[in-house]
N, C-alpha and C positions, 0 to 999 in steps of 0.2 A: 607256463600257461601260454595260450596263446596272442590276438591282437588285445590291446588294452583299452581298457575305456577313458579313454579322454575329452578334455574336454568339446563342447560344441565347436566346430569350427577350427580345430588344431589342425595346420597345414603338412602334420606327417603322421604314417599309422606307423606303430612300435609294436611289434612282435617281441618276446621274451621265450627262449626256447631254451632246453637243454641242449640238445644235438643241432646242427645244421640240418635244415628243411631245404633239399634243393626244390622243391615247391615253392620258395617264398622270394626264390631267384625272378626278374622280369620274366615279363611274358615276348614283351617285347625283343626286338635286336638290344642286344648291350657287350659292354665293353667294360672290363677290369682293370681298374687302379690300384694294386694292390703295396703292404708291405713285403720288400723281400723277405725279411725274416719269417713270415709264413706261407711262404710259397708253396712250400715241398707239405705243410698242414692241410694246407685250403687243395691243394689240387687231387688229396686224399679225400675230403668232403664231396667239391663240386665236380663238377667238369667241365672242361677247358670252354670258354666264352665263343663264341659264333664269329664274332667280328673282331676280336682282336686283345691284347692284354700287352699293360704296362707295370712290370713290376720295380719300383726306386727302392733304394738305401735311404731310410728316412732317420733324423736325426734337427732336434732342433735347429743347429746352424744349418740345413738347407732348406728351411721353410721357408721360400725364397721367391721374388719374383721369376728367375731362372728356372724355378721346379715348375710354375705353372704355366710357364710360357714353354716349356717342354712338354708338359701335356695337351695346349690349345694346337702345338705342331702337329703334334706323332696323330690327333685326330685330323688333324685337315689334311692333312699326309695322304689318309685312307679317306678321306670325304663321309665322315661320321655323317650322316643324317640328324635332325632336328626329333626326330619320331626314338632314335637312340636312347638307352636308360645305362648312365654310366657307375658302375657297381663298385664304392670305394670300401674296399678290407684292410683294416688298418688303426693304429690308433688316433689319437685326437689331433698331432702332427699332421699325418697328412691327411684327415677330412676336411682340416682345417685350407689346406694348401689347394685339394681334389674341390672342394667346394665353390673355392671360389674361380677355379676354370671352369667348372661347370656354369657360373651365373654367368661367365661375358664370353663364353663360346656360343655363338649362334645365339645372340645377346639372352642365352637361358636355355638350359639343356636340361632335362630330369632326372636325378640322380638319387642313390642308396646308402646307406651306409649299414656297411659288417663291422661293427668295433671288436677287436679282436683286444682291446687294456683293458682294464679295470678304470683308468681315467677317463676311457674314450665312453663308454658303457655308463656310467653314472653320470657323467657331464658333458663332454666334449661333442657328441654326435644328438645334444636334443638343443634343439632350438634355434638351428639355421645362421647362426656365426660361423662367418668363413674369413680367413687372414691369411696374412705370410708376415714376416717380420723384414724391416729396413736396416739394414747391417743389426745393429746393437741395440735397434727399441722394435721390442717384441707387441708382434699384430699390427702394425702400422697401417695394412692394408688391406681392406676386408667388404665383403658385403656383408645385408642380410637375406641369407638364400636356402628356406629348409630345406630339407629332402623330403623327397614321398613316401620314404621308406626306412625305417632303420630296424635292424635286425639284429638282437641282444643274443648271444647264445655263450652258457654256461664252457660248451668244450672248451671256446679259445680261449679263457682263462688260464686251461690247465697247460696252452706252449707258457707260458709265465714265469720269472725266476721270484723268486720269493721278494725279493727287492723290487720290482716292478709292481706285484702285490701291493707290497705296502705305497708305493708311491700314489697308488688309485685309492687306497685305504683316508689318505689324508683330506681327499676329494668329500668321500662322503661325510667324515668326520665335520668339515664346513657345513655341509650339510642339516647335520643334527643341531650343529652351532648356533646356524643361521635360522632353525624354525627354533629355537630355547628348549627343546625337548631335551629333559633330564633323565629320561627311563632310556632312552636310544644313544644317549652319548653316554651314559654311565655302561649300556652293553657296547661298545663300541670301544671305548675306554678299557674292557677287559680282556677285548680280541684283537689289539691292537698289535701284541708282539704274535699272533700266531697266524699270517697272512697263507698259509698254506692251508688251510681250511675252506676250503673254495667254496661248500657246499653252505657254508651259515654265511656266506656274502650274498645269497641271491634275493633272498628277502630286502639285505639292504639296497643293493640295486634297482629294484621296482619301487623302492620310497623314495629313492633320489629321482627317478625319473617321475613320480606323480608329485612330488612336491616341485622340481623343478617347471614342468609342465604347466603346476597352476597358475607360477608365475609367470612365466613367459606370455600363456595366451594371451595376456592382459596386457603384455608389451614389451611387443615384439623386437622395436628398433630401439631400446635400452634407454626410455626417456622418463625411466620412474622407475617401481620397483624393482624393476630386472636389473638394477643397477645392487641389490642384497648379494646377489648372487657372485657379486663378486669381493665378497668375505676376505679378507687375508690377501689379496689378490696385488694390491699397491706396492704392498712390501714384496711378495713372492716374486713379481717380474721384475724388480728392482736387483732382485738377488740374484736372479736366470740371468741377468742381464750381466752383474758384476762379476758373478763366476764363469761369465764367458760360455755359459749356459754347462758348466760340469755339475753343479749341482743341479738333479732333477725337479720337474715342477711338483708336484707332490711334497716331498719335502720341502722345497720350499714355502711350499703353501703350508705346511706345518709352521714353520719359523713365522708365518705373516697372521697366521691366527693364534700366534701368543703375544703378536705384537696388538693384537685388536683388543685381545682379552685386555690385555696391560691398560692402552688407551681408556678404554671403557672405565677400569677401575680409576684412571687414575686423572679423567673427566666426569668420574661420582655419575657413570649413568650405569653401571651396574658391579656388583662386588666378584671381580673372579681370583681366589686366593691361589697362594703357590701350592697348593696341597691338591687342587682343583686338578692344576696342570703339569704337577712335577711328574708325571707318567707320560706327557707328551715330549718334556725336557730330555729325562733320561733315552728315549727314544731315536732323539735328533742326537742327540750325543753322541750313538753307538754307533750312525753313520761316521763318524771321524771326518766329518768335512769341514775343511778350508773355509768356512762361515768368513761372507766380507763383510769388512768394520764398517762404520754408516758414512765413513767417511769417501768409502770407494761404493756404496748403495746409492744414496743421495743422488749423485747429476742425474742417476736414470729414472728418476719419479718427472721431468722433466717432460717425459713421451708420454708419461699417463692419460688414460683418455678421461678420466675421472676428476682432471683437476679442472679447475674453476676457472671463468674467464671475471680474472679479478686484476686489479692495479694492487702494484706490491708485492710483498711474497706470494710465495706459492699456496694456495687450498686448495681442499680435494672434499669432495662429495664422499665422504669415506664408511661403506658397512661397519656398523660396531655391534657387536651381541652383548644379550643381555638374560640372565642366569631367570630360565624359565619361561622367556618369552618372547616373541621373534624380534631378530635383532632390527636395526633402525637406522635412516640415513645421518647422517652427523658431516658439518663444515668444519673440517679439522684442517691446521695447520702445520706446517713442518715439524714446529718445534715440539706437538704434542708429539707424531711420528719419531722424531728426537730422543727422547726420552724414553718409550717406548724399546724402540730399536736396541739403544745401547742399555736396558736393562733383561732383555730377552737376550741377548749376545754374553752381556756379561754371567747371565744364568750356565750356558751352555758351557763355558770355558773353565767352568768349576767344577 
């Protein structure tokens, strides 16, 4: 379908296509940030930019200040004008990185985003978070800077390896989590191993983006609800962080919403049995990763931007779900994380 109906006042319009629309390209002068890996895709779609193109090797270890003070050069290089619309293709990595040169080049440039993941598409490209990470704690450095533009299109799913699939799968999967819906994560739950089906993802796609949406317009700079949304998210960076980022965020996000489920049960604010979740268990299994012990997890909850300015241990403003209906902010402590952690680890090793 085409633009979407959002809310009043949402500071970007979202198109949803099947194919690439080179009509939905600026009208304006613009410039390409792209990933390499679909360079040789996208220049089969579009055609080549007016004023210039940058395409990077993107990979979490270079979400970098380095990466984006290489794109504020290569424009001042060519004297980018302010009137410029810079068009980022690519996954959540570098909108993330493209993002935030765009807010402090020419103290704010206008920019687009092509998500070419499945992560970047259901979450990474709505709602104007821009980072790069500081050596070892991931998003350290960020604005908030929507885009004017984002442009969802079913093709670039299909450059995808089945394993990138599922990594964007786990995205939505929070998703269903975090609003309680039981009819959406029980279908979700049965297309879980068969991430090659690209055509029964696109419905879920446009529910993550209208669910995601409703929260956000309401708060924008992450000082209340928009704080659900990051579901699993404590644990997940913990882990990116510890595995030196080889385990993907996806997956990890997997690992940090069994740890919330678990929390939840095991804080009596809601019942999620292992029957619930032993199809998400068996899953992360089959990846065969390197899962780090809490003992090498732990110092990196330290960067969290979720923890509390409290005296004493560590707390965290933490999402928990709850079986049927939207999950809830909760003041959790280590030790609940603790417990937690090492009983979703010791699931996995079995």
């Amino acid at each position: 379908m085409p633009l979407l109906s959002l809310p009043s006042g949402f500071p970007t319009e979202i198109w949803t296509e099947v194919k690439v629309k080179k009509e939905l390209l600026p009208e304006e002068s613009w410039f390409i940030v792209g990933d390499s890996k679909v360079r040789s895709s996208w220049e089969t779609w579009a055609p080549l930019p007016p004023l210039g193109e940058l395409w990077l090797d993107v990979s979490e270890q270079k979400k970098s200040v380095a990466e984006v003070v290489r794109c504020l050069e290569v424009w001042s290089q060519i004297q980018l004008p302010k009137q410029a619309v810079i068009v980022c293709v690519g996954g959540g990595v570098l909108s993330d990185l493209v993002g935030l040169a765009t807010s402090l080049y020419l103290r704010g440039i206008h920019w687009h985003i092509w998500p070419t993941t499945l992560v970047a598409q259901v979450d990474a490209s709505i709602g104007g978070k821009t980072s790069v990470n500081l050596g070892d704690a991931k998003n350290q450095m960020g604005t908030y800077y929507p885009p004017k533009r984002v442009v969802v299109c079913n093709e670039f799913l299909k450059t995808l390896t089945p394993l990138d699939l599922q990594n964007g799968q786990w995205e939505i999967l929070k998703m269903a989590l975090l609003e309680g819906d039981r009819g959406w994560l029980a279908s979700l739950n049965d297309r879980l191993s068969q991430p090659t089906v690209i055509s029964s993802l696109s419905a879920d796609v446009e529910r993550c983006i209208f669910a995601k949406t409703s929260i956000v317009h309401k708060d924008l700079r992450d000082e209340g609800n928009r704080r659900l949304l990051n579901l699993g998210h404590t644990v997940a960076h913990s882990i990116e962080a510890a595995s030196r980022f080889q385990i993907p965020h996806g997956q990890a996000v997997g690992f940090g919403l069994l740890v919330a489920c678990s929390m939840s049960s095991l804080l009596a604010i809601s019942e999620f049995p292992h029957s619930l979740t032993e199809k998400w268990i068996r899953e992360l299994r089959a990846y065969s990763y390197s899962w780090p012990l809490w003992d090498e997890s732990a110092p990196f909850f330290a960067w969290d931007k979720k923890k509390e300015n409290t005296t004493g241990g560590q707390t965290f403003t933490e999402p928990l779900p709850r079986t049927g209906e939207r999950a809830i902010l909760v003041s959790c402590g280590m030790e609940s994380f603790h417990r937690a952690y090492v009983e979703v680890y010791s699931r996995l090793q079995t």
